[in-house]
PASEBA-1860 file (N, C-alpha, C; in nm, 3 decimals):
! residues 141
1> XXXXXXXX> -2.829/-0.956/3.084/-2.972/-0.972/3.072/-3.010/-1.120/3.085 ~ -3.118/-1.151/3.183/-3.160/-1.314/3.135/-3.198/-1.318/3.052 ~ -3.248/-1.455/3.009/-3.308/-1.529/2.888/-3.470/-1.485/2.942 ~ -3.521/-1.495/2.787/-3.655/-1.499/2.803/-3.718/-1.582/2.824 ~ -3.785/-1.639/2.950/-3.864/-1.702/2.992/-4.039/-1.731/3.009 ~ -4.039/-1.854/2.957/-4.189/-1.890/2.903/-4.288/-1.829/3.060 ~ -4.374/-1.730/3.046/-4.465/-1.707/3.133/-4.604/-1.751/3.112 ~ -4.688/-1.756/3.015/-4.790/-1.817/3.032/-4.784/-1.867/2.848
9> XXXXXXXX> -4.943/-1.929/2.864/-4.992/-1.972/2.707/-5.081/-1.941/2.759 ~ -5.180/-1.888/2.633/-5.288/-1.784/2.621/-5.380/-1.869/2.532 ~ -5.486/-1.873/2.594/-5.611/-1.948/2.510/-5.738/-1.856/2.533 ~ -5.801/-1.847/2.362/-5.934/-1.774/2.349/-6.048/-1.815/2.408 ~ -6.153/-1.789/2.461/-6.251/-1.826/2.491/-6.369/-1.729/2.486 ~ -6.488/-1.727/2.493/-6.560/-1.643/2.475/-6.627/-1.576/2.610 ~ -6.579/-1.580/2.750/-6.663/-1.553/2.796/-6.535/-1.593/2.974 ~ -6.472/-1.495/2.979/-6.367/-1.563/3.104/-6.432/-1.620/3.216
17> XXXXXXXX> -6.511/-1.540/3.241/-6.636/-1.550/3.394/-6.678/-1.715/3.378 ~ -6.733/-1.767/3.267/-6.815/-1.862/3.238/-6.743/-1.950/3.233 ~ -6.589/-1.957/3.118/-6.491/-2.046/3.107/-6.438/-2.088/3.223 ~ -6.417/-1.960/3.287/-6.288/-1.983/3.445/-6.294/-2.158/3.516 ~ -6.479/-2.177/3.554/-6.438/-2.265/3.658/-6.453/-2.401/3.609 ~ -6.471/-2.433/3.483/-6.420/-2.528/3.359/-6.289/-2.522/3.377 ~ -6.231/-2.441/3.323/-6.071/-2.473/3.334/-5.978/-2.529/3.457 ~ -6.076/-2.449/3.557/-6.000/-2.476/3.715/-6.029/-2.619/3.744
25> XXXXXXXX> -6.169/-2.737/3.690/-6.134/-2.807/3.734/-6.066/-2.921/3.598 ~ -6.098/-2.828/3.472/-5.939/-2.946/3.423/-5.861/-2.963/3.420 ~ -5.767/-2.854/3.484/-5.609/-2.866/3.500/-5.627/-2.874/3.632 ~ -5.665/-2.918/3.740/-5.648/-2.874/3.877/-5.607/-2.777/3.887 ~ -5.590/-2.664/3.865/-5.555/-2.491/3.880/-5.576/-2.421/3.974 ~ -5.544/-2.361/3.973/-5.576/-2.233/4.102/-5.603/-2.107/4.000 ~ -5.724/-2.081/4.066/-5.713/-1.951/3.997/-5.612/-1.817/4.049 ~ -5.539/-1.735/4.015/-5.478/-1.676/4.094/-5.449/-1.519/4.017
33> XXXXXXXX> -5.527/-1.481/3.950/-5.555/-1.348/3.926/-5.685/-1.311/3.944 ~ -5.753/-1.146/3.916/-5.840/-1.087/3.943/-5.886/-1.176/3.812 ~ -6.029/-1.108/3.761/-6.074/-1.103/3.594/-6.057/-0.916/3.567 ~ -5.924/-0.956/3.439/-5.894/-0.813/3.433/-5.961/-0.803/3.287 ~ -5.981/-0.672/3.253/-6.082/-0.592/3.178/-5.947/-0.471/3.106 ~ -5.886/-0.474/3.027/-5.768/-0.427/2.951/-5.856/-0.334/2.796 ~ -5.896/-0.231/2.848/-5.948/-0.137/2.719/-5.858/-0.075/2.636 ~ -5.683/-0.077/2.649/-5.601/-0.069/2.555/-5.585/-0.209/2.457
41> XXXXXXXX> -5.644/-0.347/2.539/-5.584/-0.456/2.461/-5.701/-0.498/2.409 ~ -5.842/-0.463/2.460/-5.943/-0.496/2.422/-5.971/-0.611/2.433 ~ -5.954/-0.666/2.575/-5.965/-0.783/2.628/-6.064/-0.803/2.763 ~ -6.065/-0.932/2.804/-6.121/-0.993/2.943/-5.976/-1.074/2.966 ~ -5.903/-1.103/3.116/-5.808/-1.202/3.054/-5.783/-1.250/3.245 ~ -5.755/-1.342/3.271/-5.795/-1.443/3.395/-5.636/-1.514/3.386 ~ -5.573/-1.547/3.521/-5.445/-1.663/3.490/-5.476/-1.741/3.592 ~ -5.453/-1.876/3.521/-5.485/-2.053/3.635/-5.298/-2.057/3.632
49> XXXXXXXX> -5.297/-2.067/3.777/-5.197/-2.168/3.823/-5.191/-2.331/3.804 ~ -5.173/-2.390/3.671/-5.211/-2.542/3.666/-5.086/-2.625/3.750 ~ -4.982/-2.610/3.801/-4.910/-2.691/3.868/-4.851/-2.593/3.987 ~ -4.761/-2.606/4.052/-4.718/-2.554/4.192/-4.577/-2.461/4.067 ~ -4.510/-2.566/4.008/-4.417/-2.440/3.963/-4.410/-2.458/3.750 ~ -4.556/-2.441/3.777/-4.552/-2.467/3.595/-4.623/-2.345/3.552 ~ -4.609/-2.332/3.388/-4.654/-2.235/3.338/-4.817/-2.210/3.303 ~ -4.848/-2.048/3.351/-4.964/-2.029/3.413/-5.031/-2.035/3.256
57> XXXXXXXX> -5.184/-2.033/3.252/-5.225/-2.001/3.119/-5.368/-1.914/3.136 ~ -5.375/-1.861/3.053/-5.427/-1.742/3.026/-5.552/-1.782/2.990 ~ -5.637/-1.721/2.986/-5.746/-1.692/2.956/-5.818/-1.572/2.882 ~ -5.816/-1.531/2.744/-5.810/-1.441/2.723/-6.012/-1.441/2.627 ~ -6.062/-1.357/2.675/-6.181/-1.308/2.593/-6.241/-1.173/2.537 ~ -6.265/-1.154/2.391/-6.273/-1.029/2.374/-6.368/-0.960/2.394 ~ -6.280/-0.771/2.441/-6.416/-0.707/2.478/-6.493/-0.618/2.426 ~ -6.486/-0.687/2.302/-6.602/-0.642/2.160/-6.562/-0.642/2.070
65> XXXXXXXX> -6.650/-0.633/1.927/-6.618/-0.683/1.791/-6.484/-0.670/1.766 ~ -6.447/-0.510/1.856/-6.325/-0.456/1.749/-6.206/-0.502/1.787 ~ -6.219/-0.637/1.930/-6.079/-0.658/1.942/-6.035/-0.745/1.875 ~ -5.880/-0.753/1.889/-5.786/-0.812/1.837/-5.789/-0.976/1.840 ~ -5.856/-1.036/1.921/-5.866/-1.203/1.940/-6.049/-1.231/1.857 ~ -6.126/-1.118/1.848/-6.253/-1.135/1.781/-6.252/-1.230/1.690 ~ -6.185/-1.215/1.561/-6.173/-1.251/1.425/-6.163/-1.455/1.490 ~ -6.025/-1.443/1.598/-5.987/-1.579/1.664/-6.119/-1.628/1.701
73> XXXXXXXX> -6.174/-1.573/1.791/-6.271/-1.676/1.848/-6.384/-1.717/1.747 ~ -6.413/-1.598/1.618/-6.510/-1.648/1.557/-6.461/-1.758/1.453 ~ -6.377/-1.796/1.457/-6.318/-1.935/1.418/-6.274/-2.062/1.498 ~ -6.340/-2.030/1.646/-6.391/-2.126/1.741/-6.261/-2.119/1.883 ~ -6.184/-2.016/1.854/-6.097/-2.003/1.972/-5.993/-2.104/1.972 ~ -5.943/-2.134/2.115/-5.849/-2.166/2.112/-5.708/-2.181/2.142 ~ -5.627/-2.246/2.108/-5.500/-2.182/2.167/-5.448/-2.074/2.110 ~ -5.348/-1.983/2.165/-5.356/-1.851/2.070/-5.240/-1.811/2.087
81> XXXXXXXX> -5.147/-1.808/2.160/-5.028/-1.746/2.183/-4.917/-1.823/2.285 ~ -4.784/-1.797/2.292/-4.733/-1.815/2.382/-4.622/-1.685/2.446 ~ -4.661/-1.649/2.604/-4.577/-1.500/2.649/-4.444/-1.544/2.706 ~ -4.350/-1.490/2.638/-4.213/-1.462/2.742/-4.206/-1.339/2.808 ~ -4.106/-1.372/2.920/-4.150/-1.262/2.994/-3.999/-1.245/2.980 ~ -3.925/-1.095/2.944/-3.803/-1.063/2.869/-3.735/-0.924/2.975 ~ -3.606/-0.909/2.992/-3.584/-0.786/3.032/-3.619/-0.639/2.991 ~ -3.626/-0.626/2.866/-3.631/-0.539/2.721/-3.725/-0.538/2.675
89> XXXXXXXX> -3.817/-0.510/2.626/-3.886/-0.538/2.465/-3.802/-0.511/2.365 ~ -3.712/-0.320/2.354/-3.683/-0.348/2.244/-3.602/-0.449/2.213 ~ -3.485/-0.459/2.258/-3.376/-0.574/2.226/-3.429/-0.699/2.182 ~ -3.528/-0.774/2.250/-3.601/-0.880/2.214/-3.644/-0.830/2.090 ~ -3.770/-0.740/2.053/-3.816/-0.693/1.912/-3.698/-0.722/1.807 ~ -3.604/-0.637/1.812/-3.499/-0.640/1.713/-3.443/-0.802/1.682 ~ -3.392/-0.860/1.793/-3.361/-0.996/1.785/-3.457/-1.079/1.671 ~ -3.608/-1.041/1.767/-3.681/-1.160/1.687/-3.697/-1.141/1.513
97> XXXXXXXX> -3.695/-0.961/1.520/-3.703/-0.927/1.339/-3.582/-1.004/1.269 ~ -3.488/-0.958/1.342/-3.380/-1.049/1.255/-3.401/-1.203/1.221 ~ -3.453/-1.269/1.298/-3.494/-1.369/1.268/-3.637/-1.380/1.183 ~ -3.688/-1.293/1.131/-3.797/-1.244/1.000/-3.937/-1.228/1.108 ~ -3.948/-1.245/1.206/-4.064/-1.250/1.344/-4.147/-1.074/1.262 ~ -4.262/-1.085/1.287/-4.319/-0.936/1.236/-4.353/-0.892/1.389 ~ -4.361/-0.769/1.416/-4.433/-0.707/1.526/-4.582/-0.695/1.467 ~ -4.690/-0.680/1.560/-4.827/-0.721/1.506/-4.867/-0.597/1.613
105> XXXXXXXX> -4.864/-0.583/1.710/-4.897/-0.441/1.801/-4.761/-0.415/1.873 ~ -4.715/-0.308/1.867/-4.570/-0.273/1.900/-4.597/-0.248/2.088 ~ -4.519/-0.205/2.115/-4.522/-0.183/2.244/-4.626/-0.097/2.347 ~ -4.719/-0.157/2.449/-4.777/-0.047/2.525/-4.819/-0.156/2.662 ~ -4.845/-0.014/2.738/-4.884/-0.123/2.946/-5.018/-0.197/2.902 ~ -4.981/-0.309/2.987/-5.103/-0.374/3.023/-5.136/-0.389/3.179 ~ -5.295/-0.360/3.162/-5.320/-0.392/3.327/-5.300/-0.512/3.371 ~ -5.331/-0.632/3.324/-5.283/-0.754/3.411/-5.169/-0.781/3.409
113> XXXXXXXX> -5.097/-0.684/3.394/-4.923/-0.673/3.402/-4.865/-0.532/3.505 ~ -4.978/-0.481/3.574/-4.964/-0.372/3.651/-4.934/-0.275/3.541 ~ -4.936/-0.262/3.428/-4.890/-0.121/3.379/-4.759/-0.213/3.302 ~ -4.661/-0.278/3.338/-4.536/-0.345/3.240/-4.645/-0.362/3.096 ~ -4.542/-0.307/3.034/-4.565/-0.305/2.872/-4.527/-0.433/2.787 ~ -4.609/-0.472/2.700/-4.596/-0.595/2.647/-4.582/-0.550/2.525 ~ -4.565/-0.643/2.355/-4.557/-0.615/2.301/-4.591/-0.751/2.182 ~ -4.639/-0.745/2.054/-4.695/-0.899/2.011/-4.653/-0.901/1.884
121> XXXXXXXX> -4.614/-1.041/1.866/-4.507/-1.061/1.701/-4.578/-1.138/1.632 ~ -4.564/-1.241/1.571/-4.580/-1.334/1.494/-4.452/-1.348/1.392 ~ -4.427/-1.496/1.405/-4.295/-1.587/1.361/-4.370/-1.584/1.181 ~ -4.273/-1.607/1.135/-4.272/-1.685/1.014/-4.396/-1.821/1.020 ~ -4.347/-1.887/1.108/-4.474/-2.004/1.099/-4.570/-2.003/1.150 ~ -4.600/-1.886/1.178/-4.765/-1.791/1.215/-4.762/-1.802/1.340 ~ -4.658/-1.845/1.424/-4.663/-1.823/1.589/-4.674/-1.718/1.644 ~ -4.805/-1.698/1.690/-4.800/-1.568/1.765/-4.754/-1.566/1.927
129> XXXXXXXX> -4.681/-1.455/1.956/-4.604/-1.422/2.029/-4.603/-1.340/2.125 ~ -4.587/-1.324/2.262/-4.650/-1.198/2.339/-4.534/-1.197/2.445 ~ -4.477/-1.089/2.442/-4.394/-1.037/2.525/-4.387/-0.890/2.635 ~ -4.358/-0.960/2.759/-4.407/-0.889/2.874/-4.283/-0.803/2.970 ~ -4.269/-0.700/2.971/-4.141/-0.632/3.048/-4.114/-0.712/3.166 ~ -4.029/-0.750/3.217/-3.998/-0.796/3.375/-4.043/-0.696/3.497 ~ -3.990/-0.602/3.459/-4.011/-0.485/3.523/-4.092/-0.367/3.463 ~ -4.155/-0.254/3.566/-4.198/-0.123/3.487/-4.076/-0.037/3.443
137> XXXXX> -4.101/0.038/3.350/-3.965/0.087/3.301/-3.947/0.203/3.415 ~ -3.845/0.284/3.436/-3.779/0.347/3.537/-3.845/0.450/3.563 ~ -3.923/0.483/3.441/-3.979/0.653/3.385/-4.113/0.631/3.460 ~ -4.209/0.491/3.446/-4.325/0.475/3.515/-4.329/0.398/3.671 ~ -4.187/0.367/3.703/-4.236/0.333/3.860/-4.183/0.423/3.967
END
């Protein structure tokens, strides 16, 4: 199995459409996803290419009271996460528990992941955590 590798950092914002072309011109970025709309994650969520081979960052805004980054932004947003992108979830899951990591939403697809299932922890030192299948599992492609 490889190592898990840093795929993006995820920052709150209130509004992706509005944020997007702010961001594009402070990192020099490329924008290089759709604006995806995720009603399992209860999100808005956008990715900037900020360098030719550096890690992309996210854009994530919620898509109503009841999501999961809400509570975040009404404490002014922000940076919010960092995703590896892992062969496994479970194996990773188990790993990180052993190391005391909590799961915070266990495993399910995301659309700006085509359907690959992600899954979200938080460390001991309140790092929250987001992990993304490499692949779709065998059963869904």
């Amino acid at each position: 199995m490889a190592e898990p590798r840093l795929h993006h950092v995820g920052y709150i914002v209130d509004d992706v459409a509005q944020a997007l072309p702010h961001w594009v011109a402070s990192l020099e970025a490329r924008w290089v996803s759709e604006i995806f709309h995720d009603p399992l994650q209860k999100v808005s969520v956008v990715f900037l290419q900020p360098a030719e081979d550096g890690v992309q960052v996210e854009l994530v805004a919620p898509a109503g009271p009841d999501s999961p980054v809400a509570p975040f932004l009404a404490k002014g947003g922000g940076l919010h996460h960092l995703c590896y992108e892992v062969d496994l979830l479970e194996p990773q899951i188990e790993a990180m528990k052993r190391r005391k990591a909590v799961v915070i939403r266990p495993p399910k697809p995301a659309v700006a992941f085509g359907g690959r299932r992600i899954a979200w922890m938080v460390t001991r030192e309140r790092l929250v955590l987001e992990y993304v299948e490499r692949r779709l599992p065998e059963s869904a492609a």
